[in-house]
C-alpha positions, 0 to 999 in steps of 0.5 A: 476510448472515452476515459469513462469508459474505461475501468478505473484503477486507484493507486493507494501508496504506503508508509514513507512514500510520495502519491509519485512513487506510483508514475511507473505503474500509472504510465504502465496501465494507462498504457494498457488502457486503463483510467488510473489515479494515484490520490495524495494523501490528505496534507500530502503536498504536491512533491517529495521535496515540499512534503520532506520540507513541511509535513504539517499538513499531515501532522494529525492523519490517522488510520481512520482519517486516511481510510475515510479519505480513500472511501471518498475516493472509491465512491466518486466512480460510476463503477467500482474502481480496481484497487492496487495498494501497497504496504498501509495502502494494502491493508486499505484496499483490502477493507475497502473491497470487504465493504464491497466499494471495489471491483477488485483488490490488489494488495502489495506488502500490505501491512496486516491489521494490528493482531498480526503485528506481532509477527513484525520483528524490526522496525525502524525507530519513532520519534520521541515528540509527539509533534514530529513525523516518523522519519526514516534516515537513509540507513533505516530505508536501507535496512528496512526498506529497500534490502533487497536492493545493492546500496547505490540503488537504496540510496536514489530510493530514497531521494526519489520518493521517501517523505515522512509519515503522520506519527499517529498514523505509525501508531495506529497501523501498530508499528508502537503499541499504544492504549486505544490504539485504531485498528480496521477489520477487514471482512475476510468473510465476504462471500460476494466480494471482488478477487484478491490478490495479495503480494509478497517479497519474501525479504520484507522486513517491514511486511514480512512474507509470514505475515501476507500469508497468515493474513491470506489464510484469514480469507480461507472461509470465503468462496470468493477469489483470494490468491497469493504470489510471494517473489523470492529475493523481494523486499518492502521497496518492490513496488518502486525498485528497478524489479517492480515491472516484473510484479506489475507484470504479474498484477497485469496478468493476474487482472486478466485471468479474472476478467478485469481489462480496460 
């Protein structure tokens, strides 16, 4: 089939994580028939050990920078595409199906709009200076990322996908809180919207499962779909760690239950 013809999928990756981490997912739903990319971001260079090495192209991308940028990308379809996002790219694909450019969201970890950070109890450490990136250290990626994974497992994690973050973005997603801070509402209320389906691992440091279910109960005034699946004995590091087919599984499941095939 005609790769125009087929439903598109866009894959938006997280905080600390290379467009790469995503070659799993892309080779299991391109293998079910669908269109799917996994755009960088804007600076993003090309692998994990050019980005690690300089990631000033991304020095200055913030919230709404990397949110406009996803806009393009879901706009540049002749129809609207699936949306699978994980952590900051969640949070995205969730605005962007509000804002009716999505067939259908799929939001994994999702980090919430800034009001529900409060409910975030760790978080890594940022740097002092202004002009360098948020890096995590192997031990943070551990704590924080991938503890729900045995330390051999951490550790080719993080050496497989984990680049810096744009200092401004962690500001603007919450993760330090600061005076004009950029937030994006989500239009939780959209009657006419593709479904949702919102993803938790219920040993998320960073997106805990508490937060994915205020952020589910702020949809409850919508008749459209919205739905919740939390995975016991799952962290932040899900969408890339050796049980990642089982949620994709679920996604795949939960795309057909609605109607969405390639």
């Amino acid at each position: 089939m005609s790769s125009a013809r087929r439903t598109p999928v866009v894959l938006l990756h997280g905080a600390w994580l290379h467009a790469s981490s995503w070659q799993g997912w892309s080779r299991c739903l391109m293998s079910r028939g669908f269109a799917v990319s996994a755009p960088r971001w804007p600076g993003e260079l090309d692998t994990v050990a050019a980005t690690r090495a300089d990631p000033s192209g991304w020095r200055d991308l913030g919230l709404a920078a990397l949110t406009a940028h996803y806009v393009r990308v879901a706009r540049s379809f002749d129809t609207p595409p699936v949306l699978i996002g994980h952590c900051v790219g969640g949070l995205i694909a969730q605005y962007l199906l509000g804002a009716d450019l999505a067939l259908a969201a799929v939001a994994l970890a999702p980090i919430p709009p800034g009001d529900l950070n409060r409910l975030v109890v760790a978080r890594p450490a940022v740097p002092e200076s202004p002009g360098e990136p948020a890096r995590l250290s192997p031990r943070e990626f551990r704590q924080f990322f991938a503890n729900a994974v045995d330390a051999g497992e951490a550790a080719a994690l993080f050496g497989r996908h984990v680049v810096p973050m744009p200092l401004r973005l962690l500001g603007d997603i919450g993760a330090r809180s600061e005076p004009g801070q950029t937030e994006l509402t989500v239009a939780t209320g959209n009657q006419d919207r593709g479904p949702l389906l919102l993803v938790s691992g219920q040993e998320d440091r960073l997106a805990p499962d508490t937060m994915t279910r205020a952020m589910y109960k702020r949809y409850g005034d919508s008749v459209a779909v919205s739905e919740l699946a939390q995975f016991a004995d799952r962290g932040h590091s899900l969408v890339i760690d050796s049980g990642w087919p089982e949620i994709a599984d679920h996604v795949l499941g939960w795309l057909t239950d609605h109607g969405i095939r390639a």
